[in-house]
C-alpha positions in Angstrom: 35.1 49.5 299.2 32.0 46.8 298.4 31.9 43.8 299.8 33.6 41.9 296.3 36.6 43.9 296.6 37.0 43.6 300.7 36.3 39.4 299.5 39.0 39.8 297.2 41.3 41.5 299.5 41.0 39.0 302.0 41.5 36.3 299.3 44.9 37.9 298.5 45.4 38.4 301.9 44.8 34.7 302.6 46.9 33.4 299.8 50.3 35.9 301.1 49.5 35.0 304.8 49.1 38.2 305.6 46.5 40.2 307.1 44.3 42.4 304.9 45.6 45.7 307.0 48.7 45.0 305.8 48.4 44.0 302.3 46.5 47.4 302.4 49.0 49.0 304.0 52.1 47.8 301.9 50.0 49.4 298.8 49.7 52.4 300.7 53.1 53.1 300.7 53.4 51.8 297.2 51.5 54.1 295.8 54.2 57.1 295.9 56.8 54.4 294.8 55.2 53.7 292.0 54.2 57.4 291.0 57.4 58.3 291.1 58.6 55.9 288.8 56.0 56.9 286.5 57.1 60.3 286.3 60.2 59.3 285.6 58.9 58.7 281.8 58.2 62.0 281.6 61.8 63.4 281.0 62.9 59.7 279.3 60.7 60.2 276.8 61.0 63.3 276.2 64.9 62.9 275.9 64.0 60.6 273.3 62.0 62.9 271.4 64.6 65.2 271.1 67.8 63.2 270.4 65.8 61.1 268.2 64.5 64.4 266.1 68.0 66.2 266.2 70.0 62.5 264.9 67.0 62.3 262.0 68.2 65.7 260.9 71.6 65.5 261.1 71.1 62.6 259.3 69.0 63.8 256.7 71.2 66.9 255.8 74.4 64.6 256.3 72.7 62.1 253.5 71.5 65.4 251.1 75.7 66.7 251.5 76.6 62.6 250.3 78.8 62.7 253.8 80.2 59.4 254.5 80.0 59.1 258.1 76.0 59.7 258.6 73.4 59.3 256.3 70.4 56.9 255.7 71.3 55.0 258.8 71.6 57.8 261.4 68.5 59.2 259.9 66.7 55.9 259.9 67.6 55.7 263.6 66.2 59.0 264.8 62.8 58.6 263.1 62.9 54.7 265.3 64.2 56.6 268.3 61.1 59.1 267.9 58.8 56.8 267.1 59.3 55.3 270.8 59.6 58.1 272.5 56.4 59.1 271.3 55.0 56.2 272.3 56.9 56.5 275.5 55.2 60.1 276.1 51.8 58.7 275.2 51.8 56.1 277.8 52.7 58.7 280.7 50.0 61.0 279.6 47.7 58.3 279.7 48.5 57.3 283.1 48.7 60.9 284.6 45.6 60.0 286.5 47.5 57.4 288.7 50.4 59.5 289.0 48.7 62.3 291.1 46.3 59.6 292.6 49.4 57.9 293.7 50.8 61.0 295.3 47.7 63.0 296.5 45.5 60.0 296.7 47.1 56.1 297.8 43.9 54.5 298.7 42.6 55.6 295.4 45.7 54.2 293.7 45.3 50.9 295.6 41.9 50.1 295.0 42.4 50.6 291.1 45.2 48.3 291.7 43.2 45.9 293.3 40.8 46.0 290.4 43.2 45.2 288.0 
């Protein structure tokens, strides 16, 4: 770590009255925590991708037979559910680099948490 970041450290450090090895420590172990919650995204969104796909169909062809109980709605609600589980996906993808930093590298993990 530079100087800044061990100033900033004991700054935070200061301001929690703790010491800096343990503020250090406590994102140590926070690091898997938070990986792990991260990954969980991974199957969420992709549950959304595929409920919200299969409900947009079913609601399409329910709308092109003129059935009564799905239609425009159901349909309109798939393409939405999608819509955020693609965005869902693309967030977890994006942070894949913290998620195995956070498992096979904490101290890594911490200090890019530090420099948010």
């Amino acid at each position: 770590m530079n100087d800044k970041t061990i100033k900033f450290l004991q700054e935070l450090a200061d301001k929690f009255g703790t010491t800096t090895e343990r503020l250090w420590g406590a994102l140590l172990h926070q690091a898997p925590i938070s990986a792990t919650c991260d990954l969980i995204w991974f199957p969420v969104s992709a549950a959304c991708l595929i409920i919200g796909m299969k409900m947009a169909v079913k609601g399409y062809y329910a709308e092109e037979k003129h059935s009564e109980t799905y239609g425009i709605p159901v349909c309109i609600g798939g393409v939405l559910i999608t819509l955020i589980g693609m965005v869902m996906l693309f967030a977890s993808i994006c942070n894949t680099e913290m998620i195995i930093a956070g498992f096979f590298n904490p101290e890594y993990w911490a200090l890019k948490q530090i420099i948010k």
